[in-house]
Structures are given as structure tokens and as C-alpha cells.
N, C-alpha and C positions, 0 to 999 in steps of 0.2 A: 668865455665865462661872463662878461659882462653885458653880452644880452640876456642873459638867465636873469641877472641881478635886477636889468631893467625891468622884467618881468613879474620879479617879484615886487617893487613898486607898486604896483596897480591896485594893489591888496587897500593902501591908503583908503578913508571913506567906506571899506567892506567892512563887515563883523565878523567876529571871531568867534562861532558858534560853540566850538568843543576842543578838545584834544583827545584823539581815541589810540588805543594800542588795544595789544593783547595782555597787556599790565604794565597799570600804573603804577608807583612806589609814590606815596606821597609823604611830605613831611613837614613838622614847622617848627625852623628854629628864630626865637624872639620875634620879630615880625616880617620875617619873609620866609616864602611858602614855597617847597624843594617839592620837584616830581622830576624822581627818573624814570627811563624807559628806555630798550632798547633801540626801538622804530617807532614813533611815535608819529602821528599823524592831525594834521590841524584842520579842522573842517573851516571854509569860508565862503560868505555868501555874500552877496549885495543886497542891500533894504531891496524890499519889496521887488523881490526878483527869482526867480529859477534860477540864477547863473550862478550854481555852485562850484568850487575847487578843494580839491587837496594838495597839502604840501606835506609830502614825504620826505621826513627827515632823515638823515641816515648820515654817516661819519665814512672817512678812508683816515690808512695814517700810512705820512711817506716813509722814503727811504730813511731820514733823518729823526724820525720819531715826531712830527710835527703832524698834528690831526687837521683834518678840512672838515668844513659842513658841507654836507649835500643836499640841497634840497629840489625836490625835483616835484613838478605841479603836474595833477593828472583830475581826472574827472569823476574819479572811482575810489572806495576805500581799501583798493588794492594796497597789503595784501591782507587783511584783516576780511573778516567772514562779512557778508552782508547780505543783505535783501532789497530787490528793488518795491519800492511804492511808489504813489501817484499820488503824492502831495505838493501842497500850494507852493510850499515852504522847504521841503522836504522829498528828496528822491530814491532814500537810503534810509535801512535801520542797519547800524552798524553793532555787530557783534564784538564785547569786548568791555575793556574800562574806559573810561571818561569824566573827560573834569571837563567845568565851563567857568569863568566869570562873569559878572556883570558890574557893572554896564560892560557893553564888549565892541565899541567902537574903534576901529582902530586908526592913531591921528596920525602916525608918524610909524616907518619904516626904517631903522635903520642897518647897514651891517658892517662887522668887524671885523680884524685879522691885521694881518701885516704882511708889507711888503719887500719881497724880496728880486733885486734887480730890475726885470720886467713883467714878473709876475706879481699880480695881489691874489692874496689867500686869504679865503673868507673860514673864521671861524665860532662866529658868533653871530646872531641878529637879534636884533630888539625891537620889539612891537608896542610902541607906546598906545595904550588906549586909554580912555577918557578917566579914571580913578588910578591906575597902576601899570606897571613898565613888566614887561615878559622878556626875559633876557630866555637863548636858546643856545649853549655852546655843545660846542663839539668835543665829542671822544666815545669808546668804549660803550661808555652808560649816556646817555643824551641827557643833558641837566637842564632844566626847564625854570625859571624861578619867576617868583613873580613877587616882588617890592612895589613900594611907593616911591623909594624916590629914584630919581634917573641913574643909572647904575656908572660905575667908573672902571679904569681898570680893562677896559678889553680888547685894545690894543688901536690900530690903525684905523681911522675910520675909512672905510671903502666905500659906500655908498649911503646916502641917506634921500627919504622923499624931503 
């Protein structure tokens, strides 16, 4: 698992162009901004580059009733509807809802969860980018939020860039 982790890294310096599914649930309570969804999907790109990714989010829950994040990186906006183009910028019209932020730089990767014995179980990540913090945990409903200030509370830290 923590090659995946180191993989997700890399994201650092890329932007965080959208979030798509097949429905978003958006909401705002006092000043922080709630999106569920079931699978939700994050489009990311590097400046001035074709080198696009998805990270497909998705959830498991053990034996014990304790939820994991999955995130799994693919090239495609599998499994949402899509079309290919031939843009600069752009490879994809992806069928579906979508939210974006701006500015969407993203500084800092980090992810959460806790440890038990010899394993860490990640179930949360936070993507710090340049105005606001996107916390992403795990369960059932994928909870997406996105605050100002650095979030608390989410257990163990497992990795950070």
C-alpha cells in the first residue's frame, strides 16, 4: 500500500482541475463547503501539459466496521460517461456533475488514518491548495469538504509531501 501512497505524491505542483461523478450532493454549512458522492472522481493535470490523471475514489469497510479510502489513479474517467477530444489542455468531456475551485494549485498532499500493529490504514487525504484545504474521507457516502483553515481530528498521519 505504500507504493500507491507514494504515487499519490506526485500530485504536489499539479492542479486540481474538477471533481466529477454521476451526482454531486453539494452543501454549506457556516463556512465550509460539504459534497457527497458516491464515487467521485478528481481530474489532475500539470501546468502546461497533456499529462492528465484520475483518482478514483471509492471506500471498502472491514471486518471490524472500520472504512479504508481507495484511491486508485487511472488515465480515463472510468466509470462516468465520456468522450474523447483533442485538446491542448483537455482529452475528455466527461458526462456528469462537477465542481472546481480556484485557485486549484495543489501545495501539499497529505494522508490519514491509523495504525494498527503492522499495518496503516489510510482513511482520509487532504489536499492543501493555495486559498483552501479539501479534506476527502472515507465511508459509504465519500465526504469531500473544503475549509480555510488546516483541518484537525483525522487521525494518524500516514504520509505527507
Amino acid at each position: 500500500m505504500k507504493e500507491v501512497w507514494e504515487r499519490f505524491k506526485t500530485v504536489e505542483g499539479c492542479f486540481l482541475k474538477g471533481i466529477f461523478a454521476n451526482k454531486l450532493d453539494t452543501y454549506r454549512v457556516n463556512k465550509e463547503l460539504l459534497i457527497h458522492s458516491v464515487e467521485p472522481l478528481l481530474y489532475i493535470r500539470k501546468e502546461n501539459s497533456v499529462d492528465i490523471q484520475y483518482w478514483k475514489i471509492d471506500w471498502i469497510e472491514d471486518s471490524t466496521g472500520d472504512d479504508f479510502l481507495l484511491l486508485k489513479e487511472q488515465k480515463t474517467p472510468e466509470p462516468l460517461k465520456y468522450e474523447l477530444i483533442d485538446g491542448p489542455s483537455q482529452k475528455h468531456i466527461i458526462m456528469g456533475s462537477s465542481f472546481s475551485v480556484q485557485p486549484n494549485l495543489i501545495k501539499n498532499v497529505s494522508g490519514y488514518g491509523f495504525k494498527e500493529s503492522n499495518n496503516e490504514i489510510l482513511s482520509s487525504i487532504v489536499l492543501e491548495l493555495e486559498d483552501v484545504f479539501m479534506t476527502i474521507k472515507s465511508g459509504a457516502i465519500i465526504e469531500i469538504k473544503i475549509i480555510e483553515d488546516e483541518p484537525k481530528d483525522l487521525g494518524d498521519l500516514i504520509f505527507t509531501t
